[in-house]
N, C-alpha and C positions, 0 to 999 in steps of 0.2 A: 704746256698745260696738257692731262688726258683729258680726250672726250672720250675715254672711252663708258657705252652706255652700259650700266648692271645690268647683265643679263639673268635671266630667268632662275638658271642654277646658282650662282652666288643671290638673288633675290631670296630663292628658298632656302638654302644654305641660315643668312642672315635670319628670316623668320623663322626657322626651327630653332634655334639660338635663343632669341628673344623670348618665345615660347616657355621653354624649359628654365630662363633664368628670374620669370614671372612664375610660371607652374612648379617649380622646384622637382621636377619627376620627368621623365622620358610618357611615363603614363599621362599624366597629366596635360603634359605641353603636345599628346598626339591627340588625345580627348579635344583640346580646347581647340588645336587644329583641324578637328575631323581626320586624323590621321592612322596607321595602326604605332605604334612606339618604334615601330623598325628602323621605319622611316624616316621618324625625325633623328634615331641614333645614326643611320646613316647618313644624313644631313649634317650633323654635328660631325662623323669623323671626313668626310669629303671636306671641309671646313677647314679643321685642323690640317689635313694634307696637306691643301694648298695654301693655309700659311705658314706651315712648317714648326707649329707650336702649338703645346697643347692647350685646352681651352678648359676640361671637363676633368676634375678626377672620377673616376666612375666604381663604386663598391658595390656588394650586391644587395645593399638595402637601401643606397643612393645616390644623387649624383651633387655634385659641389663643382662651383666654378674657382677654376686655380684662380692667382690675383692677375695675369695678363687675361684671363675669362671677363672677368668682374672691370677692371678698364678698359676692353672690347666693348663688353655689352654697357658701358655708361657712355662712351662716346657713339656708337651705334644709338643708343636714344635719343640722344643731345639731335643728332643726325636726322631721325626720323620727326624729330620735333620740330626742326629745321622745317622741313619737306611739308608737314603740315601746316608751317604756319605761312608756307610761302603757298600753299595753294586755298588755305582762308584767304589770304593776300587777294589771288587773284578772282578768288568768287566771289568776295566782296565789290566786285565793279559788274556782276552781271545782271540784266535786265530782268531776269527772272529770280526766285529765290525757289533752290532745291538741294535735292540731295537727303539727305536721314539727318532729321534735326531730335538725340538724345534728351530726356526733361525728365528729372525727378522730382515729384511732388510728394508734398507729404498726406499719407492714405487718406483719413477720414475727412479734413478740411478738403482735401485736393477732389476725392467724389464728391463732396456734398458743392464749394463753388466754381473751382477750374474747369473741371469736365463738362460742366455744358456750357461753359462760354467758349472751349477748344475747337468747335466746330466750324464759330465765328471764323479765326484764325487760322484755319485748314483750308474753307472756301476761298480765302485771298491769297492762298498763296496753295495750287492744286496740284503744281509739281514737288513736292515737299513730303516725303516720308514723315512721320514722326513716333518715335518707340518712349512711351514714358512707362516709369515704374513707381508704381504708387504704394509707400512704405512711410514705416512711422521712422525706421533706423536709420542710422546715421549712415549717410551715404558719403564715399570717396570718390568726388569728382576726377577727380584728376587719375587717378588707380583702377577707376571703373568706365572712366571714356565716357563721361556723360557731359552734354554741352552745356546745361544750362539745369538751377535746382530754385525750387520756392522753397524757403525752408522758415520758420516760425521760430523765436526767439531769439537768444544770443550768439554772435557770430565768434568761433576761436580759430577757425581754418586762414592762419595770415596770407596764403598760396592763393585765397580766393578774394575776388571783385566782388563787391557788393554795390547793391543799390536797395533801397532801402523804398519801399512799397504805400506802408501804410502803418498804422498802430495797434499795437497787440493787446487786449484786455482781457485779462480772467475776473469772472463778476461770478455772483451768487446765485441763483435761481431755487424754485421750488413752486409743484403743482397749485392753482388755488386749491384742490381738495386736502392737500397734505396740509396748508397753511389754515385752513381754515377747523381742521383738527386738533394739530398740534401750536399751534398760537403762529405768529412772527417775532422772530430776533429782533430784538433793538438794537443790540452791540453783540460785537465777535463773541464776547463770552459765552454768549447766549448759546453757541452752535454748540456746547459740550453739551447741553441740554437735547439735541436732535439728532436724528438721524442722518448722518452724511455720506455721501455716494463717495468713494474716495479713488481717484487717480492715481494709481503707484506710481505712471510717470513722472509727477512733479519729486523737482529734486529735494524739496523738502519733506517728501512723504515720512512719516504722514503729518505731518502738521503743516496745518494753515497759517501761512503769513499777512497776515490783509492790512494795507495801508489805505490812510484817507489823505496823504500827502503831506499830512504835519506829523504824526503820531503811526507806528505801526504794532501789529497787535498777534500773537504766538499765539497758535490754538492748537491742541494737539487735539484730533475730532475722532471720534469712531462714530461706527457703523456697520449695516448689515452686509452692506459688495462694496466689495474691493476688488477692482481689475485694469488691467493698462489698456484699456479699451474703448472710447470716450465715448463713442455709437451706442454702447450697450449703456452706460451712466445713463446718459438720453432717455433710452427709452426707460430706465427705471424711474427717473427724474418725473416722465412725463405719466408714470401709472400710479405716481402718487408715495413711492415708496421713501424719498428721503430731499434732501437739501443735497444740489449739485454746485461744483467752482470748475467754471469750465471755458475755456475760450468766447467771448461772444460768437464768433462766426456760428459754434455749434446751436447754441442753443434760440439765435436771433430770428429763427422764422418762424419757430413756438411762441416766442414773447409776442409776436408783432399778432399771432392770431387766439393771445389771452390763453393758450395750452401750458405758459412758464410766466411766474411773476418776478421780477428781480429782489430779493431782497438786501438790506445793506446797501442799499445804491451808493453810499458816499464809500463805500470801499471794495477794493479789489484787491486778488492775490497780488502781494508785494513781489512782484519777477516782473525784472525787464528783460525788457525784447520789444520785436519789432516783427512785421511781415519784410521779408525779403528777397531778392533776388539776386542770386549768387551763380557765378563763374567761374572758370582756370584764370588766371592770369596771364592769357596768352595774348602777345603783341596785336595779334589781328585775327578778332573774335571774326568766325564766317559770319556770312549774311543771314543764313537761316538763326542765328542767335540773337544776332542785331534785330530784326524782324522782330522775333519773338519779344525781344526786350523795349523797345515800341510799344508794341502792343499791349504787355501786359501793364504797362506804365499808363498808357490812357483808359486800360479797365478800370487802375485804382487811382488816377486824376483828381476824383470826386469822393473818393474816403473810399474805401474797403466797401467790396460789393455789398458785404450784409448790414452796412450802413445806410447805402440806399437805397430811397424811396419804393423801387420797383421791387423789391426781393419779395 
């Protein structure tokens, strides 16, 4: 058997490689290394030297990995995945929990309830970097090196773990000054009569789908704004300008202080989904994600934070 250990130069050898065959450029894979493009060129041909084959075809407007490139670098990950998952391994048995624990949330839910219970979470465990990025887009776990994602509605990533949080509700809201102007809705139909703050994110835009769990009901609604931006709906909702369909979390701490009245209570946008918390699939998730996934499970024990009592 070799012991013998990877030294430094084939260590860097191997990471310029990897680099370039995620970056697709010499530019790219020196950028992403903090390198200048020489250098990783020259790490790629010291590479090739010593295994006596070539890895790279190289033109002058790019580079391509031949096919023993492309079965290098797939068993070189397999390798590196390896490595990682054996030292999740072994830091899941340690007394402390540390190290950079990766968390994508999603933006406008993620400031308005995670962010200030993440402190909670940070004081218990003070050896613990944590780098999140708060985005409405679809984030690639597994392609982007993130450990762990809260993500809102329907799961299609088969490659990810989920656990599943709490329940997801899009309900109707609208100011009492608007409602007290413009009347209250009885039924769905009613909304073509109003003014609607409309969400281009929902996949049904623009029509409203709202079910009352026997019967569901098409609404194609217009309105004065229109934007993929739920914060700004909010505030238009809340100055009186129109009828909002918006996740409870956003609009639940207006309702609780009589600034939004629900209308339609017996129906909601017909989309499933769920709160969640999702993963890589990897055999032995670190500690710092275990922790995490804890945690965020006895925040929502008790229903989703904006259900209660203290919000």
């Amino acid at each position: 058997m070799n012991h013998d250990i990877l030294d430094n130069q084939h260590s860097d050898e191997i990471s310029a490689l990897l680099a370039v065959a995620s970056e697709g450029s010499f530019v790219a894979a020196g950028r992403f290394m903090q390198r200048h493009p020489t250098v990783i060129s020259k790490r790629i041909a010291a590479l090739e030297k010593r295994l006596g084959v070539r890895i790279i075809e190289r033109t002058t407007r790019q580079v391509r990995l031949t096919d023993t490139g492309l079965q290098l670098v797939q068993r070189l990950r397999m390798a590196m995945g390896a490595i990682q998952e054996a030292e999740q391994e072994a830091m899941a048995g340690a007394a402390e929990v540390r190290g950079i624990l990766r968390l994508a949330f999603p933006a406008a839910m993620g400031r308005q309830w995670l962010a200030p219970m993440l402190p909670e979470f940070m004081q218990a465990h003070p050896q613990l970097s944590i780098v999140i990025d708060y985005s409405e887009r679809f984030i690639d776990l597994i392609a982007e090196g993130f450990d762990v994602a809260i993500r809102i509605g329907e799961l299609k990533d088969s490659r990810l773990i989920a656990k599943r949080l709490g329940e997801h509700r899009r309900i109707l809201c609208a100011s009492p000054a608007y409602l007290e102007h413009y009347g209250v809705p009885d039924k769905p139909q009613d909304l073509l009569k109003h003014n609607c703050l409309r969400f281009s994110g929902f996949a049904t835009f623009p029509e409203w789908r709202l079910s009352n769990g026997i019967e569901t009901e098409k609404v194609s609604v217009t309105g004065s704004l229109t934007t993929n931006d739920s914060e700004s709906l909010l505030e238009a909702a809340l100055a009186g300008l129109g009828v909002l369909a918006a996740g409870e979390w956003l609009m639940s701490r207006d309702m609780q202080g009589g600034k939004l009245i629900q209308i339609l209570p017996d129906w909601q946008l017909d989309m499933q989904g769920s709160i969640y918390l999702v993963r890589p699939s990897a055999k032995y998730p670190s500690a710092a994600s275990q922790a995490f996934k804890s945690w965020i499970e006895r925040k929502f024990q008790d229903g989703p934070p904006w259900r209660q009592s203290d919000i």
